[in-house]
C-alpha positions as CSV (number, residue, x, y, z in Angstrom):
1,X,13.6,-5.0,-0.4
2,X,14.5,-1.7,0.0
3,X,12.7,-0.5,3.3
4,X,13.0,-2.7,6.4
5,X,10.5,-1.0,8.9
6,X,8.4,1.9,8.0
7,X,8.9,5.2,10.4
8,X,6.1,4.0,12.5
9,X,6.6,5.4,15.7
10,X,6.7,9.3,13.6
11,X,3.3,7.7,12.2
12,X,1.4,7.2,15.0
13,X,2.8,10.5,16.4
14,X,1.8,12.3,13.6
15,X,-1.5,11.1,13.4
16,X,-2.0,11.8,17.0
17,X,-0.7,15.1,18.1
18,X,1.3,16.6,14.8
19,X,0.2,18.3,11.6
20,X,2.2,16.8,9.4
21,X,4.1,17.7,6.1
22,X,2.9,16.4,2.6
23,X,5.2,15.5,0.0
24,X,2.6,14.3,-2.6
25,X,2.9,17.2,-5.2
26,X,6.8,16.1,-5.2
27,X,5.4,11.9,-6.2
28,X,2.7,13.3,-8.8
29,X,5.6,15.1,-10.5
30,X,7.5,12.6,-10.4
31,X,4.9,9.8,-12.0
32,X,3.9,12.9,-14.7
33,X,7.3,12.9,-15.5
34,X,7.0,9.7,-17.3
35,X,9.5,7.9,-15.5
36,X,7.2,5.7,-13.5
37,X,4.4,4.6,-17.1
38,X,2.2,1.7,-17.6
39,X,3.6,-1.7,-17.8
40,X,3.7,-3.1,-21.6
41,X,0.7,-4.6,-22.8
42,X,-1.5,-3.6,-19.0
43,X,-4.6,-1.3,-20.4
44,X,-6.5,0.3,-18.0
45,X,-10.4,1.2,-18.5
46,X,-11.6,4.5,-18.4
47,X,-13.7,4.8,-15.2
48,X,-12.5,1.3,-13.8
49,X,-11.1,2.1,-10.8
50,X,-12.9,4.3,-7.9
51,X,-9.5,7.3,-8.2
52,X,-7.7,8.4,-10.6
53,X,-4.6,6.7,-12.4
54,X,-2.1,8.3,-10.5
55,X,-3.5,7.6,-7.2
56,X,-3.5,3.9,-8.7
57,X,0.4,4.3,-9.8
58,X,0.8,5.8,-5.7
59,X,-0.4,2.5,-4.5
60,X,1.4,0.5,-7.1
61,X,5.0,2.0,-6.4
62,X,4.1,1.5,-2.7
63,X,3.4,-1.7,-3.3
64,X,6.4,-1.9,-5.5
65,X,9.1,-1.1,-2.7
66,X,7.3,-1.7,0.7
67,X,5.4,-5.0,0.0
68,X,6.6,-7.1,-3.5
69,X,8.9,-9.7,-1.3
70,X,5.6,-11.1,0.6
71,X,2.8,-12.8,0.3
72,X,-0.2,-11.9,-2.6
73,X,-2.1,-12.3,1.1
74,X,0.4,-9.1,2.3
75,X,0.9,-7.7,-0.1
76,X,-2.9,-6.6,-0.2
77,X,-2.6,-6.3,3.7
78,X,-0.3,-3.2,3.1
79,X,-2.1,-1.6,0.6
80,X,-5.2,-2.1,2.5
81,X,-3.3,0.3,5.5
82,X,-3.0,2.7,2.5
83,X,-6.5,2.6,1.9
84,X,-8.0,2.9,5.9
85,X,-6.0,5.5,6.4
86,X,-7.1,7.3,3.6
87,X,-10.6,6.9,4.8
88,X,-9.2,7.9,8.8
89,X,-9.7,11.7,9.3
90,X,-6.6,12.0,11.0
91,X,-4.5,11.0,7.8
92,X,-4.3,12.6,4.5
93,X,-7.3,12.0,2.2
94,X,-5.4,10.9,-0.8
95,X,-3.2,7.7,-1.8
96,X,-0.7,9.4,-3.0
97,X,-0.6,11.5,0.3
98,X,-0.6,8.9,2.2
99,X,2.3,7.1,0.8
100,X,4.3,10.6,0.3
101,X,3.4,11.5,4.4
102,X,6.7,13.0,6.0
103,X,7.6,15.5,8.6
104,X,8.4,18.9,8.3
105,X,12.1,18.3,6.7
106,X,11.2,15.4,4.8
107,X,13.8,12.8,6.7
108,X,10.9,10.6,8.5
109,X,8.1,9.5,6.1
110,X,5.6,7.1,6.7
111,X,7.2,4.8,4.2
112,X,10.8,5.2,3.8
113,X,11.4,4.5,0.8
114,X,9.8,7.9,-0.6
115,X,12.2,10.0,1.3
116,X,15.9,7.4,1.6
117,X,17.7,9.5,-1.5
118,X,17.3,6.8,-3.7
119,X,15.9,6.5,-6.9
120,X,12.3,5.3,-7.2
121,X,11.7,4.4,-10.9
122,X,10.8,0.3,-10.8
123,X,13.4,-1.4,-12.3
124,X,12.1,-4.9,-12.8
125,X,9.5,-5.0,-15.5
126,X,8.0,-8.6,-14.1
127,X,7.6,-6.6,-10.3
128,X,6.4,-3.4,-11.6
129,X,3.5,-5.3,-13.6
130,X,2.8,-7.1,-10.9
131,X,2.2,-4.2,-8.6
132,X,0.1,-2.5,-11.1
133,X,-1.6,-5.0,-11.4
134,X,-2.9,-5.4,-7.7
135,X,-3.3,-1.7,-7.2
136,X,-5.7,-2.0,-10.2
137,X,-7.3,-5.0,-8.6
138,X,-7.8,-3.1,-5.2
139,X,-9.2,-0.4,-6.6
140,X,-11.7,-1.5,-9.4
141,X,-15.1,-0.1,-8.9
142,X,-16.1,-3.6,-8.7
143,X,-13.4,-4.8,-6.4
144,X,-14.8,-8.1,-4.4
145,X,-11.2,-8.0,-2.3
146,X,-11.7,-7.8,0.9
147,X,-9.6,-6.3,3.7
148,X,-7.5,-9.3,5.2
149,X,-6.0,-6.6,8.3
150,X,-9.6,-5.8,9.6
151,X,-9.0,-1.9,9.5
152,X,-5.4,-1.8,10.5
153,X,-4.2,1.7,10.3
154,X,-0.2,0.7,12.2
155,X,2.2,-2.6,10.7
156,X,5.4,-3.3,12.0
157,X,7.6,-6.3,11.2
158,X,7.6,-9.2,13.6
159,X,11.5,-8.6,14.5
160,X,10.5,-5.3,16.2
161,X,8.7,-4.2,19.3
162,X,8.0,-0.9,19.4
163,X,6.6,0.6,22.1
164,X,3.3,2.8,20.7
165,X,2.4,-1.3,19.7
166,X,1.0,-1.4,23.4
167,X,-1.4,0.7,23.2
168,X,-3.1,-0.2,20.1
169,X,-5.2,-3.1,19.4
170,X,-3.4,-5.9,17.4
171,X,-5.4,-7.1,14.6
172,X,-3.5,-9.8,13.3
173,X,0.0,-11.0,11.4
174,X,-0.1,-11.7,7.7
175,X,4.0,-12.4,6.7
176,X,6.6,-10.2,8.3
177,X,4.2,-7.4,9.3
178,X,1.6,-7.3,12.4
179,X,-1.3,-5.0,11.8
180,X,-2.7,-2.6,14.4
181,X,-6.1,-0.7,14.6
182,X,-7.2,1.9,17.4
183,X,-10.5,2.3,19.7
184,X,-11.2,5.6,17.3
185,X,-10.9,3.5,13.8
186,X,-13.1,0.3,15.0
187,X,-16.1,3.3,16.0
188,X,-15.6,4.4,12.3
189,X,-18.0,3.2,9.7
190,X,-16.6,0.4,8.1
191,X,-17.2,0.9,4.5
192,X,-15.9,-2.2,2.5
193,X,-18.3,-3.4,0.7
194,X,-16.2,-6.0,-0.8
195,X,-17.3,-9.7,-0.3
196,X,-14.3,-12.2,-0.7
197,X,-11.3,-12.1,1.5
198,X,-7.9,-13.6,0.5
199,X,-7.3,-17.0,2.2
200,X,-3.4,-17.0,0.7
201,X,-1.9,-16.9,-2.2
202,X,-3.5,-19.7,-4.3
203,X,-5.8,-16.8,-5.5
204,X,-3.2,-14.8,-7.1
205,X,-4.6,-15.6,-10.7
206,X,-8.1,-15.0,-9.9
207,X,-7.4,-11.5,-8.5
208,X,-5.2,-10.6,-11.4
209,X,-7.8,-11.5,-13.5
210,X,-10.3,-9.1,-11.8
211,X,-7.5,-6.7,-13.6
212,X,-8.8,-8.2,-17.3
213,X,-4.9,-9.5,-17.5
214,X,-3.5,-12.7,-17.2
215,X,-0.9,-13.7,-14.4
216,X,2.1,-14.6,-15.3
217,X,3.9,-17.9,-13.5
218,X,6.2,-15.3,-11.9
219,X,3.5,-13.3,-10.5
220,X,1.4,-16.2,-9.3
221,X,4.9,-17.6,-7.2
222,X,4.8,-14.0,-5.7
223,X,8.4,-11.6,-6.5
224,X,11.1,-10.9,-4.4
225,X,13.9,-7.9,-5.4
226,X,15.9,-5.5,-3.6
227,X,16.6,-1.5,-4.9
């Protein structure tokens, strides 16, 4: 797994006291130029999800290099922090915003990986069809996943102990990562509207086949890789 601990501390700042920098017209270009594409044989319905594709291929690369070595459960925990803080006023209002959010010269995202130098075209077909796959499953219009970090807009991994974790309010641990919310985001509206939440990873399957595709044995074990 490529990133380790995603720049949190420059998160919270940012969406405290800074204006920061967006780097999503650099990821669009980058998905419209055909290097990141649909895995083989994974159709996607026009009007299925609730954005666009490329806001669904944001959340799957995300997915892709922050999140494939855990759980289904945490998997969906992380790009559930995607989606509050797309919803939270004091983040950008896109996916792919979100996961492309950096400072001014571009060294500190919110999710390393986007700005590390390295490549980001998914090399492991079996991964990059499994991410797809749950970004489509989170985002259908009919979507009955529910939100396993209740609201979480912070994660960390359990071998840190940053300091900004002290003033937030912890909201649980799902795998490697503990999920944080604020007083600001629990007055928000909530609006999930889905109705099942995901008690582990037995349900793998059944949310890949809210996708209309079957899991495959690799995806239902959950994928590990490193860039």
């Amino acid at each position: 797994m490529r990133v380790v601990l995603t720049a949190f501390l420059g998160l919270f700042l940012a969406a405290q006291w800074g204006a920061p920098a967006f780097a999503h017209e650099n990821l669009l270009n980058f998905i419209n130029s055909r290097q990141v594409t649909m895995p083989e044989g994974v159709r996607l319905a026009p009007a299925s999800l609730t954005v666009s594709k490329n806001e669904m291929l944001c959340l799957a690369l995300n997915d892709y290099w922050e999140a494939r070595g855990e759980s289904l459960r945490g998997r969906v925990a992380v790009a559930q922090v995607v989606l509050n803080r797309v919803k939270d006023p004091r983040f950008p209002n896109s996916i792919c915003e979100v996961v492309s959010q950096n400072n001014s010269n571009g060294k500190a995202c919110q999710f390393s990986w986007y700005c590390d130098g390295r490549s980001d075209v998914p090399t492991d077909k079996r991964a990059w069809r499994s991410s797809v796959l749950l970004a489509m499953s989170v985002l259908r219009r009919d979507s009955t996943v529910m939100d396993p970090t209740h609201g979480a807009l912070w994660f960390h991994t359990k071998a840190v102990n940053p300091p900004w974790s002290r003033q937030m309010d912890r909201t649980g641990r799902i795998d490697n990562h503990i999920f944080y919310t604020d007083n600001r985001a629990r007055q928000a509206p909530v609006l999930q509207t889905a109705t099942r939440d995901l008690a582990g990873g037995s349900l793998v399957a059944d949310l890949f086949a809210d996708a209309g595709v079957k899991s495959s044995p690799a995806a239902r074990q959950g994928l590990t890789g490193s860039k």
